[in-house]
N, C-alpha and C positions, 0 to 999 in steps of 0.2 A: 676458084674457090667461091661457094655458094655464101653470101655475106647473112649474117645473123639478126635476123630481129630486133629491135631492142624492144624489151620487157614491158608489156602492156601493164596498166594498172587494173584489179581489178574494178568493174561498173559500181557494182558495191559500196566498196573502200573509197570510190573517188564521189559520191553519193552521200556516204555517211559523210564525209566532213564538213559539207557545210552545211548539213542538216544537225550538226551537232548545235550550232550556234543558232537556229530557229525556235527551239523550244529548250525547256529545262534548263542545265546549270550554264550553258554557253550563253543563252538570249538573256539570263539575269543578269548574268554579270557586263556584258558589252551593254545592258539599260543602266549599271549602276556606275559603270565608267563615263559612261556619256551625258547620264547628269549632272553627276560632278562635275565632268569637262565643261556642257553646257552652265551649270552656276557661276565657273570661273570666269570665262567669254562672255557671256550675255548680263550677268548677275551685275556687274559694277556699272552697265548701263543702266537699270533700275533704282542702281542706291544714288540719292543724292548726296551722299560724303566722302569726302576722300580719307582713303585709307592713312593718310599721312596730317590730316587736319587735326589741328587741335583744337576742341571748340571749349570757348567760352564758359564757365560755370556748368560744366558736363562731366567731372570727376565719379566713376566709379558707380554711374547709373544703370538702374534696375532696369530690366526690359519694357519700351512704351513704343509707342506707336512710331515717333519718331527715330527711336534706337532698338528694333525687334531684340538684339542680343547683347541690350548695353551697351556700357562705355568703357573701356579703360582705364588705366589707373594714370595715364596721360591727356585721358580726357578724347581717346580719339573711337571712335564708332567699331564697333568690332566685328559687326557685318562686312563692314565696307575691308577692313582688313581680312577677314575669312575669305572674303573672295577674291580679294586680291593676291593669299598667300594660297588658294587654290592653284591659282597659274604659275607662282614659281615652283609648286610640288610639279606640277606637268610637264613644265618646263626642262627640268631635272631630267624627271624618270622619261620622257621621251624627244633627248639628246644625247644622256650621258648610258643610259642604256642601251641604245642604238651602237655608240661610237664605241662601249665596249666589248659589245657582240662582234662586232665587225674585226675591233684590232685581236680579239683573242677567234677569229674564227682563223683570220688568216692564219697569225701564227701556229696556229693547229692546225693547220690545214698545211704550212710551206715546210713543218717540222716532220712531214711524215715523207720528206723525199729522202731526207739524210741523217742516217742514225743517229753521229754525232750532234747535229744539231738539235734532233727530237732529244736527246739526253740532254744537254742543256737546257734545253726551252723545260722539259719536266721540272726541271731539277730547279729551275727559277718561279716553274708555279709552284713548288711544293715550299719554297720559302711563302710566298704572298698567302697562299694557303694556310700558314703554320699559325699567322697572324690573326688571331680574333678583329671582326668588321671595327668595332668599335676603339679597337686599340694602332690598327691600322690608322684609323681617321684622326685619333689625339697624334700620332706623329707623321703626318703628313700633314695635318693644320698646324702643328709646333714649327713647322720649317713655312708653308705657304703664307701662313695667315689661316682667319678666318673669314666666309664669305661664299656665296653661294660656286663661284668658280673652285672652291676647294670642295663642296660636297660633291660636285659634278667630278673631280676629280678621286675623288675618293670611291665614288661611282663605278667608275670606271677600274679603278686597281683592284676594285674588289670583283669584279664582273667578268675582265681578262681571263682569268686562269679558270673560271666558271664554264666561261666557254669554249676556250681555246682547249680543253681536254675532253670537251663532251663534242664536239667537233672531230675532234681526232679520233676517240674512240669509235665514231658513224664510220670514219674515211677508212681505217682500217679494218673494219667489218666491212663495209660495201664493197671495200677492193678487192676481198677474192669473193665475191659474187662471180657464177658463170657467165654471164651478159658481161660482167667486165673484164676478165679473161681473154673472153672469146672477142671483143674488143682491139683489144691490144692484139691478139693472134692476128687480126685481119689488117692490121697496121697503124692501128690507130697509136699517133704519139700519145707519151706519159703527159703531158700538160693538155692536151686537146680530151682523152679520157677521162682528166679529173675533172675538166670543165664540163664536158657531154655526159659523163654516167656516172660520175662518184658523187660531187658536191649536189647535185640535183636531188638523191636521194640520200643524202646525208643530212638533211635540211631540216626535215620533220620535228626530233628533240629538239633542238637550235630554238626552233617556235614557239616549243612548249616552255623551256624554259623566260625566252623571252618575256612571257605575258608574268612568270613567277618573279623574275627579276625588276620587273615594274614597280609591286609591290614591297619588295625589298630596298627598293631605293626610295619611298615613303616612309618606309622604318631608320633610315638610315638618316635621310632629312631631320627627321625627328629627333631620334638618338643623339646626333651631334648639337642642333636647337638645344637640348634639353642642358649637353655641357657646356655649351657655350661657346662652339668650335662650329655655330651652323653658318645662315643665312646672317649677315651682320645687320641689329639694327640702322636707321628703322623699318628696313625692308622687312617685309611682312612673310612670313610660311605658314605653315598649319604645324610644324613644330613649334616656330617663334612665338606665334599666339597661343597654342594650349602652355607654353614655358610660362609664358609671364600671369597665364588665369590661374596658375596652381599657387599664386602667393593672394589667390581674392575671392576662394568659392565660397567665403561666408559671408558675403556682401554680394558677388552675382554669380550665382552656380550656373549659367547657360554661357557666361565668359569659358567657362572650359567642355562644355557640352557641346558647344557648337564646334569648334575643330577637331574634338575628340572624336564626332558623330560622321562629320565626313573623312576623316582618315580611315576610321572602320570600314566602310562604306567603299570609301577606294578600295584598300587595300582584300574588301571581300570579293569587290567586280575584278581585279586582277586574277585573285586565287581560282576564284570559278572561270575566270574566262581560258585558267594554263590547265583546269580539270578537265574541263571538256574536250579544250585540243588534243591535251593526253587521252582522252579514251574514244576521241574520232580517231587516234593511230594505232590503239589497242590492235 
């Protein structure tokens, strides 16, 4: 028996994608991730104060040379904490994003061997699912604590059942694809098939959502900061710091601009960068 091809991609199609990210909504948004990123990283080598200093006769000062974005209401520099709660939003969204992608890809991936099992595993997202994000996180910090290992965890429970059904849904659409079919006819095992033809092209939404999910867990950082279920003082986020500027904008309104301004900013370089990938797979 004469063995089958596997399925070329169009020149095109493999073309446009990474031309999606050279100009228009993909190159804005990977420039608006990566200066945020680079402020986080590079940024607290330029301030001289530490995010956790308390200085001296420095209570709840206006923007000057020495403080571009004032001072807190503890006296501490809030530059110096913006970029330092820069890196734990990053921190977050590219660990607890990652490790959720992965545990709900598998299970969406191992649940489409055995009926049974795909009915459980459903029927377990469709609880975590039932669960509003933010109500999810008040009882899972009620039993954890609070603290940024619990928003990374909250992260991730919310992320699982995201991916692990948009995953499945790829696997079982790609598997009766002819090329995988005709796969299996020519001998190829069920676990060597999903690894060579299924999961390969099953991958695409997985990425798009990815970049969307990013974003979402900057809202969720926040969300929780705001209840009081986030990042524990005095550790710094870009929820924790706009939390505590909303009790002083009539004394320094750029205490809540400045982390307001790059959470936007994030959260816009994410959206564009999961627009693009979505319509380089159009």
């Amino acid at each position: 028996m004469t063995a089958i091809a596997e399925p070329v991609e169009p020149v095109e199609v493999a073309i446009a994608r990474p031309r999606a990210f050279r100009r228009g909504k993909g190159l804005v948004g990977l420039v608006l991730v990566a200066l945020v990123a680079a402020a986080g990283l590079i940024g607290p080598l330029l301030v001289s104060w530490d995010p956790y200093e308390q200085i001296a006769g420095a209570n709840l000062l206006g923007p000057s040379a020495a403080h571009p974005l004032g001072t807190d209401d503890l006296n501490r520099d809030v530059l110096a904490r913006l970029l330092s709660g820069i890196r734990v939003d990053l921190l977050i969204s590219f660990t607890a994003v990652p490790v959720g992608a992965l545990l709900g890809c598998a299970i969406g991936a191992l649940a489409t061997f055995n009926n049974a099992l795909d009915v459980a595993v459903q029927r377990l997202f469709d609880v975590l699912l039932a669960f509003p994000q933010l109500i999810l996180a008040i009882g899972l910090a009620a039993v954890i604590g609070p603290g940024t290992s619990s928003v990374m965890i909250v992260v991730i429970a919310v992320e699982v059942p995201i991916f692990g059904r948009l995953l499945r849904a790829a696997v079982l659409k790609v598997r009766e694809a002819p090329y995988v079919t005709a796969a299996e006819v020519i001998g190829g095992g069920r676990r060597h098939v999903l690894w060579t033809h299924v999961l390969p092209n099953s991958l695409e939404p997985v990425l798009v959502q990815l970049a969307l999910s990013m974003s979402v867990a900057v809202f969720i950082e926040g969300a929780m900061s705001v209840l009081g279920i986030g990042v524990s003082p005095p550790e710094p986020s870009l929820g924790a710091v706009l939390t505590t500027s909303l009790h002083y904008l009539d004394l320094n309104p750029l205490f809540a601009v400045g982390p307001l301004a790059v959470t936007a900013v994030l959260v816009l370089g994410f959206q564009l960068v999961a627009q693009a990938a979505n319509a380089a797979r159009a």
